[in-house]
Every structure is written in structure tokens, then in C-alpha cells.
C-alpha positions in Angstrom: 71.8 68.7 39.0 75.2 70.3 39.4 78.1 69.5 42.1 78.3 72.1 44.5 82.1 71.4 44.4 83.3 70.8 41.3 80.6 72.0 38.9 79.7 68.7 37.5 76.7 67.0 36.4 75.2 64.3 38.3 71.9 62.4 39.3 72.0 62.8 43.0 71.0 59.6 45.0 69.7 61.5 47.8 67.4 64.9 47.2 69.6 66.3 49.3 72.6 66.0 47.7 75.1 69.0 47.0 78.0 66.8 45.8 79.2 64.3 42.9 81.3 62.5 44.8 82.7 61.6 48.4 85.6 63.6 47.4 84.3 66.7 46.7 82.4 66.6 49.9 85.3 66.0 52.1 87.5 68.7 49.8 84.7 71.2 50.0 83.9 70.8 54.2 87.8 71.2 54.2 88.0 74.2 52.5 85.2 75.5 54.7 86.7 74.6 57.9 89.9 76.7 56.4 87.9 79.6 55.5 85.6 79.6 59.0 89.2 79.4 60.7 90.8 82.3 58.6 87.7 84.7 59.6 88.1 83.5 62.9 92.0 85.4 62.4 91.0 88.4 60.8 88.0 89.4 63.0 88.6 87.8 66.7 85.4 89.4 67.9 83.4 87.2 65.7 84.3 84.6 67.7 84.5 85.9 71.3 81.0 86.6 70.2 80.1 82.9 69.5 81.8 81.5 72.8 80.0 84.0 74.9 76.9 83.1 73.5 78.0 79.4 73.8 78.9 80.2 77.8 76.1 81.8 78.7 73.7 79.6 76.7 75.5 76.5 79.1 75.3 78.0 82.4 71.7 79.3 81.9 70.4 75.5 81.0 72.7 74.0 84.1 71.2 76.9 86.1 67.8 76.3 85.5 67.9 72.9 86.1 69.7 73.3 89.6 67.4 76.6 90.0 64.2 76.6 88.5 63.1 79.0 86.0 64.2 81.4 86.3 66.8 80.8 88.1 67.3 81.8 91.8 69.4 82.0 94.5 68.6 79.0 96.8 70.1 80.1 100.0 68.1 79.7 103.0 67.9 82.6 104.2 65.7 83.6 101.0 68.2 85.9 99.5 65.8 87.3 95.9 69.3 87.1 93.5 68.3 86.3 89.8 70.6 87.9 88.0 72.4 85.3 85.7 75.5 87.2 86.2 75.6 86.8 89.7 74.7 82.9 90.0 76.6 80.0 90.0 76.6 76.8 91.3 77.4 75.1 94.7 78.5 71.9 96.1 75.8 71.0 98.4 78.9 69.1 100.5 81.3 71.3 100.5 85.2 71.2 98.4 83.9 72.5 95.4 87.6 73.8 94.4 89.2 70.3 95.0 86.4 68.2 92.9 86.4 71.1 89.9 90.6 70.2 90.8 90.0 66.9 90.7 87.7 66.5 87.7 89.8 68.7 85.4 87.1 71.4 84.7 86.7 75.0 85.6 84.0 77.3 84.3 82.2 76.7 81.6 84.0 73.5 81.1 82.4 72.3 84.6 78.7 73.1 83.6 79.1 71.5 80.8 80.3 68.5 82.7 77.5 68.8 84.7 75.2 69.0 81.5 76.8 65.4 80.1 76.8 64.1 83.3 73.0 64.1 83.5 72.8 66.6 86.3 74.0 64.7 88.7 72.8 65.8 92.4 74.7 66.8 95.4 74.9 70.7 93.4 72.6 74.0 94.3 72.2 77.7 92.9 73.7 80.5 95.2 74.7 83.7 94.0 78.2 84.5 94.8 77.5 86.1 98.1 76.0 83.4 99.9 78.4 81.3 97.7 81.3 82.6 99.1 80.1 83.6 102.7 79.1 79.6 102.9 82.5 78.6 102.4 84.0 81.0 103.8 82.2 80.9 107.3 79.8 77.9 107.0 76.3 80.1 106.7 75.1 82.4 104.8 74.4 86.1 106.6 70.8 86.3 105.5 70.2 83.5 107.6 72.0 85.4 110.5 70.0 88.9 109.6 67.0 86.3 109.9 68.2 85.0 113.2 68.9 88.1 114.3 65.8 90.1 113.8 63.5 87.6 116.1 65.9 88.4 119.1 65.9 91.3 121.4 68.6 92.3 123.7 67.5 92.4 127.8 66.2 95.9 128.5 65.9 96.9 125.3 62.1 97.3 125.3 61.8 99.1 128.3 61.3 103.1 127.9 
């Protein structure tokens, strides 16, 4: 067998091996880390490519473990979102800006928190509607629409 490297002969010790040596291992991933990084320079979109994939691939396994799957929205007031687009996650008590402060991580880098953390609980799926009008005015307004509907205003049914 031949070294991948270097171009020598040699009786590999594993039927694996590509290499002669440790060093042409090392010298060949190095080389290959140089050349991934130079493509990375001469066609960007290559690798906003990869990290989108890589972001979306992270938020859709946090969000189906907070959400089922697929994931839904989980407000209360059984809103039907499913789009991944509009889904994100919630902090079942509140302050989700000054933990994400607090832990260091925004975005991505906060699911994938979540992800190493083991899921921990205390965390929900809303879309960013009810997301937003939770912490914004403590319900959501499909409860209220809910609410709402089951009341009647006096004199209303009279003709």
C-alpha cells in the first residue's frame, strides 16, 4: 500500500490506514484544513450554505423536543403555527432576554445550549406572535378571542 501523503510504501497496521507515518497524517489534515479555509475565501456562499443548514438543522431538533413533531405552537389559546420559520422558544418563567444575557448565548448559540444542556425544562414552543404578545402584555390574544367569543354584551340578543 501507498501513503496517501507522501507516496510511500508501507504495510499499514490498521486496514484503514491512508498514511506511513504520524507525520504525514498531521501534515496532510493541515493542508486540508488550509485548503477547506481558502474555499471558504473564494466562494463565501459555500459556507453561508453550511451554517444555515447547521442553524436550521439545531433549532428544528431543540424544537421538536420542546414541541413535538412537528413542531407546534403551544400557546393556550390553540394558535395552529408550524411553520419552523415562525417558532422559537419561550421561557416558561418569564426573562428570557436577561438569562440568554446572562448565559452568554443568543440564537443559535442558545439552542445549542439547550441541546448540550440536556433539554433542560422550564422552556416552551410559541411562535413569535404569542411569543411576543406574552411578554409584552402577559397573555396571549388567542386566549382573549377565546374568552371573548363565550361572552355576550346585555341586550345584544334581543331583536
Amino acid at each position: 500500500m501507498h501513503c496517501s501523503f507522501c507516496g510511500k510504501g508501507f504495510l499499514p497496521t490498521r486496514p484503514w490506514s491512508k498514511y506511513c507515518s504520524n507525520e504525514c497524517r498531521i501534515t496532510a489534515n493541515n493542508r486540508s484544513e488550509k485548503h477547506r479555509a481558502a474555499a471558504r475565501i473564494y466562494n463565501p456562499s459555500v459556507g453561508r450554505a453550511n451554517k444555515k443548514r447547521y442553524r436550521d438543522k439545531v433549532k428544528l431538533e431543540v424544537l421538536a423536543h420542546y414541541g413535538g413533531t412537528p413542531p407546534r405552537c403551544q400557546c393556550p389559546g390553540n394558535c395552529d403555527a408550524s411553520d419552523i420559520e415562525f417558532l422559537t422558544i419561550d421561557h416558561l418563567e418569564g426573562h428570557g432576554r436577561a438569562h440568554r444575557n446572562a448565559i452568554g448565548h443568543q440564537g443559535t448559540e442558545f439552542y445549542v445550549w439547550l441541546r448540550h444542556g440536556g433539554y433542560p425544562s422550564g422552556y416552551r414552543v410559541l411562535c413569535m406572535n404569542c411569543n411576543l404578545a406574552f411578554g409584552n402584555h402577559g397573555y396571549c390574544p388567542h386566549e382573549k378571542h377565546k374568552i371573548a367569543q363565550f361572552q355576550v354584551e346585555p341586550g345584544s340578543l334581543a331583536s
